[in-house]
C-alpha positions as CSV (number, residue, x, y, z in Angstrom):
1,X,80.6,90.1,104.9
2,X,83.0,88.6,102.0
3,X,85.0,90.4,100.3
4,X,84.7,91.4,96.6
5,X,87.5,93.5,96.0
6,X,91.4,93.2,97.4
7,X,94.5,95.5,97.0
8,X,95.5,94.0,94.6
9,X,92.5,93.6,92.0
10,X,91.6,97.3,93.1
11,X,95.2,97.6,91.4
12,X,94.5,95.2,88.7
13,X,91.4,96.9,88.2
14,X,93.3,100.9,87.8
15,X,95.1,98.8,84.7
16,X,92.6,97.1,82.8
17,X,88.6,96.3,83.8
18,X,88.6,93.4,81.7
19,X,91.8,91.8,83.9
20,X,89.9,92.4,86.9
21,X,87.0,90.9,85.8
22,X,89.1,87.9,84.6
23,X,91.4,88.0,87.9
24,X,88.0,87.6,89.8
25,X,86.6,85.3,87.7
26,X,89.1,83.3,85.5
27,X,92.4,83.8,87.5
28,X,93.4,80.4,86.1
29,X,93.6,82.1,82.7
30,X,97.0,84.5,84.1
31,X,100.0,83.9,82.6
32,X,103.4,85.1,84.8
33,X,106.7,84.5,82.3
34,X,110.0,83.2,84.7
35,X,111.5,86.9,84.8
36,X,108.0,88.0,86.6
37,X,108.2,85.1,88.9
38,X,111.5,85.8,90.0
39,X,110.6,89.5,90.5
40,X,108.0,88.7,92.9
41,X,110.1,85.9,95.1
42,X,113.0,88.9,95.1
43,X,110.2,91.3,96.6
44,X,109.4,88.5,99.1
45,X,113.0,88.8,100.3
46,X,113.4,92.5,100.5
47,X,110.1,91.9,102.4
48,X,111.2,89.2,105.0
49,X,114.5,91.1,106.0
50,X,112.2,94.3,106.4
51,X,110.0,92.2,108.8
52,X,113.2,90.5,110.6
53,X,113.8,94.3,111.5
54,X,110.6,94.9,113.7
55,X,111.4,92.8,117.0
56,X,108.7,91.0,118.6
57,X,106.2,90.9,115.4
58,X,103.1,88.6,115.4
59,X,102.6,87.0,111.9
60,X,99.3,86.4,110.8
61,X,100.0,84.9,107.9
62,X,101.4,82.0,109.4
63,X,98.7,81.2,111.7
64,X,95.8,81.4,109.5
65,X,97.8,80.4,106.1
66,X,95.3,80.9,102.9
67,X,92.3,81.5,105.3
68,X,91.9,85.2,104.3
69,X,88.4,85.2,105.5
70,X,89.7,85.1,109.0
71,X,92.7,87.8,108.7
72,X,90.5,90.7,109.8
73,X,88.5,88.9,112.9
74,X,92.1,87.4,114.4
75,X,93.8,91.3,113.9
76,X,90.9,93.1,115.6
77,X,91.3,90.8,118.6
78,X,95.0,91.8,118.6
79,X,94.7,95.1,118.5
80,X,91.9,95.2,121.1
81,X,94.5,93.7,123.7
82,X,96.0,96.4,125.8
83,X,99.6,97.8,124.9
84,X,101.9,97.9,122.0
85,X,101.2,95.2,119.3
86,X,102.9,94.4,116.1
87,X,101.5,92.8,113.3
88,X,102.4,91.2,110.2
89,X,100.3,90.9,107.5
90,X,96.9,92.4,109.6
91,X,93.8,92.1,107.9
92,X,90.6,94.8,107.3
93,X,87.9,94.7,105.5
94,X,85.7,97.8,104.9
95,X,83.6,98.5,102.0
96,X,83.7,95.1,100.3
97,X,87.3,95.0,100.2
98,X,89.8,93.2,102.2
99,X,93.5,94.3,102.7
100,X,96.9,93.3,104.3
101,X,99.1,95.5,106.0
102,X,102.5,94.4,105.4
103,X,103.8,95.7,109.1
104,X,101.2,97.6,111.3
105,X,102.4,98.8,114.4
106,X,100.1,99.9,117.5
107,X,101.5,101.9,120.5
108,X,99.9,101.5,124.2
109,X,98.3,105.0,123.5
110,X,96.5,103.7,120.4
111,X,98.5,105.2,117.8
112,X,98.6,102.8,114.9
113,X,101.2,102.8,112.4
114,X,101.5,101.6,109.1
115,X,104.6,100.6,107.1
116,X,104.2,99.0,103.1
117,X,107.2,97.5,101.7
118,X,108.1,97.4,98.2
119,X,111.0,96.5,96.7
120,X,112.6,99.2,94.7
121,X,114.3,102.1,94.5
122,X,111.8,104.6,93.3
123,X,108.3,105.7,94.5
124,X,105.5,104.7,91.3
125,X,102.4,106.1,90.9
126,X,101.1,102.4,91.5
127,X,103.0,102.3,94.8
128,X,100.9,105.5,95.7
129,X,97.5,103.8,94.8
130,X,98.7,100.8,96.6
131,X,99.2,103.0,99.7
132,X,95.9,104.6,99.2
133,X,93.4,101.6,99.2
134,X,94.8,100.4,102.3
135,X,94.6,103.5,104.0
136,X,91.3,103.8,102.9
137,X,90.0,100.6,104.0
138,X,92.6,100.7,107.8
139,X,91.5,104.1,108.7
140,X,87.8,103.6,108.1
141,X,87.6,99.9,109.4
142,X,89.9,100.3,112.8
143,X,86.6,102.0,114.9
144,X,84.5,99.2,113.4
145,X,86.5,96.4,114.6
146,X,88.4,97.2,118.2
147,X,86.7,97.8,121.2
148,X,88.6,101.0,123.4
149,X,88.4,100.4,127.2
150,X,90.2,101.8,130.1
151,X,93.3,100.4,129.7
152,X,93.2,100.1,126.0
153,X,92.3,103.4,123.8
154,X,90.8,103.5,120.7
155,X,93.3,102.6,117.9
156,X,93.3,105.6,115.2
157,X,95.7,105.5,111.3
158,X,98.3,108.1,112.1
159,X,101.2,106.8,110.0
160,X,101.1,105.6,106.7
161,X,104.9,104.9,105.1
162,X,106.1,103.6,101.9
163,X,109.5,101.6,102.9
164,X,111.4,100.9,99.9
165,X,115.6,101.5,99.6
166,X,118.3,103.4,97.7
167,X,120.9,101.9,95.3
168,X,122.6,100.7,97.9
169,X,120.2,98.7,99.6
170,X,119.8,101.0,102.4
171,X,115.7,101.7,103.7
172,X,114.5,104.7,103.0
173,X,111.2,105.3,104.5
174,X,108.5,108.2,102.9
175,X,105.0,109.5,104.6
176,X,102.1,109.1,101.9
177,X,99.5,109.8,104.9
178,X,98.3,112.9,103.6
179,X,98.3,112.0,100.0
180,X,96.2,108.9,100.8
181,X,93.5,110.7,102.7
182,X,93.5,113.2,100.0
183,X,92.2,110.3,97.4
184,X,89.4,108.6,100.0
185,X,86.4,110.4,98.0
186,X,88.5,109.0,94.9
187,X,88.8,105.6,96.2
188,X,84.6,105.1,97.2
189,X,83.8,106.1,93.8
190,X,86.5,103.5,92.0
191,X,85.7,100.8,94.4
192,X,81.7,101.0,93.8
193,X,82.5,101.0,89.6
194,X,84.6,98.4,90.0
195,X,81.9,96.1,92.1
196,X,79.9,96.8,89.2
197,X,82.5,95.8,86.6
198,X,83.2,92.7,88.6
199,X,79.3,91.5,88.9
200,X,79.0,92.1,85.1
201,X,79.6,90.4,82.0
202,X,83.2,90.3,81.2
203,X,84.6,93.9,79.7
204,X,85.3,93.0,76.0
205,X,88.4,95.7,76.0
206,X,90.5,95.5,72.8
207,X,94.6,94.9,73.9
208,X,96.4,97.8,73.5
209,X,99.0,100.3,75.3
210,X,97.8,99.4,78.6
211,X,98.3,95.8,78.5
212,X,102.0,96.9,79.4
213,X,102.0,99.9,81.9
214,X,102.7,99.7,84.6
215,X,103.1,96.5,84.5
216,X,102.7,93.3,82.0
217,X,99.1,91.9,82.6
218,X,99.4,88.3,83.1
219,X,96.4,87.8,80.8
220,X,97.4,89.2,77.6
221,X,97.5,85.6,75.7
222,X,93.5,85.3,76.9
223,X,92.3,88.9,75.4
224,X,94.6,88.6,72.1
C-alpha cells in the first residue's frame, strides 16, 4: 500500500493543514532561506557522527537511495534474519504512513531498539511528536512485517530514545517510550484527519502566528 502520510508531513501537518496540503501537493511551492539550509546540513552532521558511533550499521539509505517505496520491504527482511541487526534509516509503514528510524537496533532475543537523533541541546515539544509517530507506526507495523522462527524471535519496540547533546557537544540520551505510547489513541485520530485534509481541496487558512512556531513554514510567500 502507498503511503499518504510521512513523519515529517504528520509534523508539517501539527503546524499548519494548509502546509501539509501544499507539502503533499505543491512541494515545489516551499521556500527554505540560506540560514534554514544550513541548519539542516548541520543536523545531517550531528547525525552522521552519531551513526559513525554504532559499529557494524547497515544503511539503507544508501542502497535504495530515493526509492522510499522499498525502505519498509528491504528492513523487514533484515530484521527477519536471525541475531543482532543494526539499521540505518529502517523503514515501516503502518496506517498509511511511512517512517525512518534514524538508528534501530535489534538484539538476537528480539528486542528492538530505537534511537532518533536531533541536533540540539534541548528536548521540543516537536521532538516529542516526532518520537511519537514513529513509535506509533514501529511498534504497530514490526508483527506485520517479520516472521519469528526458532532461531529468530519475534522482534517487539522496547526502547524508544531521543539522542540529542549538551553545550558541550556531549550525547545525552532520554527514554520518551512511555510518553509515545501514551499518545497512540492521539496519533490514529490525527493521522485519519489529516488523510482527509490531504484528499481535500486545499485549506484556505489565513497566515498568522503559526506560520512561525515552531518553526518557519517554507510556504509563507505562497499563502500571503
Amino acid at each position: 500500500m502507498p503511503h499518504l502520510l510521512s513523519k515529517s508531513k504528520y509534523i508539517r501537518g501539527l503546524q499548519c493543514e494548509r502546509a501539509l496540503w501544499l507539502d503533499i501537493h505543491c512541494p515545489q511551492l516551499a521556500h527554505y532561506p540560506a540560514t534554514t539550509l544550513a541548519r539542516f546540513r548541520q543536523g545531517r552532521d550531528f547525525e552522521r557522527r552519531v551513526k559513525d558511533s554504532f559499529t557494524g550499521g547497515i544503511d539503507i539509505s544508501s542502497r535504495l537511495r530515493n526509492r522510499i517505496e522499498q525502505y519498509p520491504l528491504l528492513t523487514a527482511r533484515l530484521l527477519s534474519q536471525p541475531g543482532e541487526v543494526t539499521l540505518f534509516e529502517a523503514g515501516f509503514l503502518y496506517d498509511g504512513v511511512l517512517v525512518l528510524a534514524d538508528v534501530l537496533h535489534k538484539a538476537a532475543d528480539g528486542c528492538v531498539t530505537v534511537y532518533e537523533v536531533k541536533d540540539s541541546t534541548a528536548v521540543s515539544d516537536t521532538f516529542r511528536h516526532d518520537v511519537a509517530i514513529q513509535h506509533y507506526v514501529i511498534a504497530h507495523a514490526l508483527p506485520l512485517v517479520v516472521t519469528p522462527d526458532l532461531f529468530n524471535p519475534m522482534p517487539s519496540l522496547q526502547h524508544f530514545y531521543l539522542l540529542h547533546h549538551d553545550a558541550e557537544g556531549n550525547p545525552i540520551q532520554e527514554e520518551l517510550t512511555q510518553q509515545a505510547q501514551a499518545q497512540w489513541e492521539t496519533i490514529a485520530q490525527r493521522v485519519a484527519h489529516f488523510k482527509q485534509v490531504a484528499q481535500s481541496q486545499e485549506p484556505l487558512l489565513a497566515p498568522s502566528d503559526h506560520c512561525r512556531h515552531p518553526y518557519d513554514c517554507p510556504y509563507i510567500s505562497h499563502c500571503q
